[in-house]
C-alpha positions as CSV (number, residue, x, y, z in Angstrom):
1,X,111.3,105.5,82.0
2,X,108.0,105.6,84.2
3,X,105.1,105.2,81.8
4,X,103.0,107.3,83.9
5,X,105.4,110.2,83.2
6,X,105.1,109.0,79.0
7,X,101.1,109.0,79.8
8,X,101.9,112.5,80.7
9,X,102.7,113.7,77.8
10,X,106.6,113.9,78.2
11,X,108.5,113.0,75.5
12,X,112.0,111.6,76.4
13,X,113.5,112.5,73.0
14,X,113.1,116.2,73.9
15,X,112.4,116.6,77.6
16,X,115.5,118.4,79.9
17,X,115.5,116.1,82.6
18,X,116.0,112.5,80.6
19,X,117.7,114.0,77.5
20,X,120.4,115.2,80.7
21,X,120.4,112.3,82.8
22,X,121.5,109.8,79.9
23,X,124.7,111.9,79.6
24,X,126.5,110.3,82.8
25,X,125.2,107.0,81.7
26,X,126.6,107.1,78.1
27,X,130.5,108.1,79.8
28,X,129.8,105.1,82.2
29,X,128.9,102.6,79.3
30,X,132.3,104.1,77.6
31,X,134.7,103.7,80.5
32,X,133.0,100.1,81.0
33,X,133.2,98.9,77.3
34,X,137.1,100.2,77.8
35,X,137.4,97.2,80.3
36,X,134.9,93.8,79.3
37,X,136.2,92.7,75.8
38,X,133.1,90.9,74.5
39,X,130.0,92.6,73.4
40,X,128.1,93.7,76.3
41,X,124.3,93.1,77.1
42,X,122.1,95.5,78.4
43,X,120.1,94.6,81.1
44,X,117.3,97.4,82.3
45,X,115.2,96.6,85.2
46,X,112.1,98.1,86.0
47,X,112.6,99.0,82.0
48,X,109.1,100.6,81.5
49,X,109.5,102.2,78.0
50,X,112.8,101.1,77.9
51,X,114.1,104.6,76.6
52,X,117.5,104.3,78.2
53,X,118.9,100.7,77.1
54,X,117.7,101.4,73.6
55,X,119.4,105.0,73.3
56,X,122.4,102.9,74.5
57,X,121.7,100.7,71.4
58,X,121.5,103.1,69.4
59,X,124.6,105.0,70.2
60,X,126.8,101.7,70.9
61,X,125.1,99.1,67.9
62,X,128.8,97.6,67.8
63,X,129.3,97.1,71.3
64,X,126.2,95.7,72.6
65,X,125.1,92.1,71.8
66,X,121.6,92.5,73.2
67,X,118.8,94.7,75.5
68,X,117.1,92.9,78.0
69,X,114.0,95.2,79.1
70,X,112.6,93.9,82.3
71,X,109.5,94.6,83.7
72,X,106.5,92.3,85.2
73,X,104.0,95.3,83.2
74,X,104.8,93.5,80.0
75,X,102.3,91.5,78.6
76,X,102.9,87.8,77.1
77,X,102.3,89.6,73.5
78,X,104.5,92.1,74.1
79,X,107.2,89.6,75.1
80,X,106.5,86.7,72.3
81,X,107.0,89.6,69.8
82,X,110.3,90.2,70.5
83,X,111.4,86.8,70.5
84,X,114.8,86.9,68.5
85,X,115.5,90.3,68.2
86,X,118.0,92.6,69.5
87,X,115.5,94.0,72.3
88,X,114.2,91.5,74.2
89,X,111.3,91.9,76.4
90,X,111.0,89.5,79.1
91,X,108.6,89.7,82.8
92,X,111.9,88.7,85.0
93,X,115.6,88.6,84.2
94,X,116.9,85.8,82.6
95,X,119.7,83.5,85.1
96,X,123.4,83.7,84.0
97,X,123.9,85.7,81.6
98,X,127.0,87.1,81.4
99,X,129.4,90.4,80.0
100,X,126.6,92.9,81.5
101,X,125.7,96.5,82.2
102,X,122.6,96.3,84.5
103,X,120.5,100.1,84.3
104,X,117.9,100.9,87.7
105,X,116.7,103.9,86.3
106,X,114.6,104.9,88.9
107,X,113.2,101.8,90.2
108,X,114.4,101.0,93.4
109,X,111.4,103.6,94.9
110,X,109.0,101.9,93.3
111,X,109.8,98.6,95.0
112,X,109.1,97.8,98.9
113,X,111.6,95.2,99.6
114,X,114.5,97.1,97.7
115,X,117.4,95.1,99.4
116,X,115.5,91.8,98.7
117,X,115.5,92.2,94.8
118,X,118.7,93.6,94.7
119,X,120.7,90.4,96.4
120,X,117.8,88.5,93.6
121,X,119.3,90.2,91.0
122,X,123.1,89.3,92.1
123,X,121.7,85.7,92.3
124,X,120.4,85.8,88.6
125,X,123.5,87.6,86.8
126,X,126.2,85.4,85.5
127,X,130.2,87.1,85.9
128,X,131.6,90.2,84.6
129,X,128.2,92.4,85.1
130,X,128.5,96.3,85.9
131,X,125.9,98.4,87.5
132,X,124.1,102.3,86.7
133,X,121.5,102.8,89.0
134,X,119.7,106.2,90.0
135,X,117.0,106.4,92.2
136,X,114.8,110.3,93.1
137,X,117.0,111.6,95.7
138,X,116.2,113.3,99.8
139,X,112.5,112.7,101.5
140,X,112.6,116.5,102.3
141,X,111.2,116.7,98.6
142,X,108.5,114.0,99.1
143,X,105.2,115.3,97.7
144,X,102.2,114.1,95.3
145,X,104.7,113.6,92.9
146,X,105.8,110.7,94.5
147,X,102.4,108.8,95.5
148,X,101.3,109.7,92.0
149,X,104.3,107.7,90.6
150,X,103.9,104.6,93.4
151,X,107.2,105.9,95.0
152,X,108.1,104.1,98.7
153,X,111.1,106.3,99.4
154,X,113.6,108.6,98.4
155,X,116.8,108.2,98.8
156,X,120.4,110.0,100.0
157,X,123.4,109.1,99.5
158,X,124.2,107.0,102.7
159,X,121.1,105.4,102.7
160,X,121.3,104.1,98.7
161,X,125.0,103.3,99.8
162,X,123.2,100.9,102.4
163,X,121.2,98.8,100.1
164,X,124.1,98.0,97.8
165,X,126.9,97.0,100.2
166,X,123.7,94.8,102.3
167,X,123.0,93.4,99.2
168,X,126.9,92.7,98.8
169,X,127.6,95.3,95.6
170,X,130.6,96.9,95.0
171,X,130.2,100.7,94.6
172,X,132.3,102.2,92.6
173,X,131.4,105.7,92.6
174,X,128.0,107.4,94.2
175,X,127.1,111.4,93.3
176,X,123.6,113.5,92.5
177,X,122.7,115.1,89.4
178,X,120.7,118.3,89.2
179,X,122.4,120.3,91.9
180,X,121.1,123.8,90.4
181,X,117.3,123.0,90.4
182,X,117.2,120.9,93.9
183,X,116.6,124.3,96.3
184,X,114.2,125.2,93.4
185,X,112.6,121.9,93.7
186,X,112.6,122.2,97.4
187,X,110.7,125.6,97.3
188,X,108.3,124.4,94.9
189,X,107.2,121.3,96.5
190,X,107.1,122.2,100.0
191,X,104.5,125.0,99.0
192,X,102.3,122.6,96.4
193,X,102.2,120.3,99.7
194,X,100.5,122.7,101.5
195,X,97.7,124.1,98.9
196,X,97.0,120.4,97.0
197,X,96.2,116.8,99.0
198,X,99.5,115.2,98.7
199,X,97.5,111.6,99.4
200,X,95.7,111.6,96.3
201,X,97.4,113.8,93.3
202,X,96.4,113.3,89.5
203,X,99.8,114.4,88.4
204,X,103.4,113.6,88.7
205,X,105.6,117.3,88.3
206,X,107.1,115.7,85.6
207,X,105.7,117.8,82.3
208,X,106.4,119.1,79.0
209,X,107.4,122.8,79.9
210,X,107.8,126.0,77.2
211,X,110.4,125.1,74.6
212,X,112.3,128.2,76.1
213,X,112.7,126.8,79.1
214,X,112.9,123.5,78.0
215,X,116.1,124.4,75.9
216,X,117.9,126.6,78.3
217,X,117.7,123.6,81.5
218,X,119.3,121.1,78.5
219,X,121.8,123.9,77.8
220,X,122.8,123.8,81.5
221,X,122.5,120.6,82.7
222,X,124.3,119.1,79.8
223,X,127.6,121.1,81.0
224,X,126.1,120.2,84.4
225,X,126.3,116.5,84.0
226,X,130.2,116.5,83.1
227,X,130.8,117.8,86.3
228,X,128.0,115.8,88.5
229,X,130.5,113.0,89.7
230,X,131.9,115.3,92.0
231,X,128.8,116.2,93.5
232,X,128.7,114.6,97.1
233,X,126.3,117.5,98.4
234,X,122.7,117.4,97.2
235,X,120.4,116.7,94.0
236,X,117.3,116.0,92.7
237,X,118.5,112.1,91.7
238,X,121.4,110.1,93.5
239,X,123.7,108.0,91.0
240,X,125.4,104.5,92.1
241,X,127.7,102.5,89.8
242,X,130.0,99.8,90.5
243,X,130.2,95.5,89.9
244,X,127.4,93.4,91.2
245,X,130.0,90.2,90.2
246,X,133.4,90.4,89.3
């Protein structure tokens, strides 16, 4: 999760948009834990908060042997005080380790050289390692949002299906999530670009909104994300998964 957004006063625990998007993620890590025998590691990249991996934790404590959060933002405090424990916090990703699910939770944006870190990562993992990686989706819904957040790009599907097979990664399966709200979206931004200066925004669009609200967008998007695999079309967030090494 994006500190900035946590800054922001969004609390992942409760919030619409992340208390829906871990749904997909949680019937990946089933259908994967199906197929690798050992325990698996979790290995989040670009972790921030590291809401994700340890919700994974929590829900699977008997088949996961570890969290890796990864993220260059962590301090050598941070980091020594997780020595040992079951959530490890380390700056860059450990080499070899094998038996993995590695999460890009919207990270990929935030980095210039995307392809680059991507063939890094396929150099550092050891075999058997699995991918979940979602990235903000279509540069027709670029806006302060974005800059706020340090974004370089959005993505679409053929251009996210790029950077994995350049950086040799099997895709499985590719699909966007939050089909209803994307012409919403869409609406929304296009006329914020025109009344607010896009170049230097105080905000991300990313908030807490009425608990009304709030609980009806859950409601729907939770039925939503059962259904979001088959959705080739358009979205507010494009979804890869698939094996970085056999």
């Amino acid at each position: 999760m994006d500190l900035k957004e946590l800054n922001n006063g969004v609390n992942p625990h409760q919030h619409w948009y992340y208390q829906s998007k871990i749904i997909p993620l949680y019937h990946y890590f089933e259908s994967v834990s199906k197929t690798i025998t050992h325990p698996i590691n979790i290995i989040d990249f670009g972790s921030g908060s590291g809401f994700f991996a340890i919700e994974l934790l929590k829900k699977y404590p008997n088949k996961i042997k570890k969290v890796y959060l990864i993220d260059i933002e962590y301090t050598d405090e941070e980091i020594q005080k997780t020595k040992g424990t079951s959530i490890e916090k380390y700056k860059f990703l450990p080499q070899g380790l094998e038996n993995n699910i590695v999460l890009m939770m919207d990270v990929l944006e935030h980095i210039e050289k995307d392809i680059e870190v991507l063939k890094e990562i396929k150099s550092q993992v050891g075999k058997n390692t699995r991918y979940f990686a979602t990235v903000p989706a279509f540069m027709s819904l670029w806006s302060g949002h974005d800059v706020y957040l340090g974004h370089y790009r959005r993505y679409t599907s053929s251009t996210f299906n790029h950077i994995f097979t350049t950086a040799n990664f099997k895709i499985d399966k590719q699909y966007y999530m939050f089909a209803l709200i994307f012409p919403i979206a869409f609406i929304v931004r296009k006329i914020k670009n025109i009344f607010t200066d896009t170049k230097n925004p105080t905000s991300s669009d990313m908030s807490a909104p009425p608990y009304i609200i709030n609980t009806f967008l859950k409601l729907y998007h939770k039925i939503e994300m059962y259904f979001c695999k088959k959705n080739k079309w358009a979205g507010l967030t494009c979804v890869a998964e698939g094996i970085i090494k056999e």
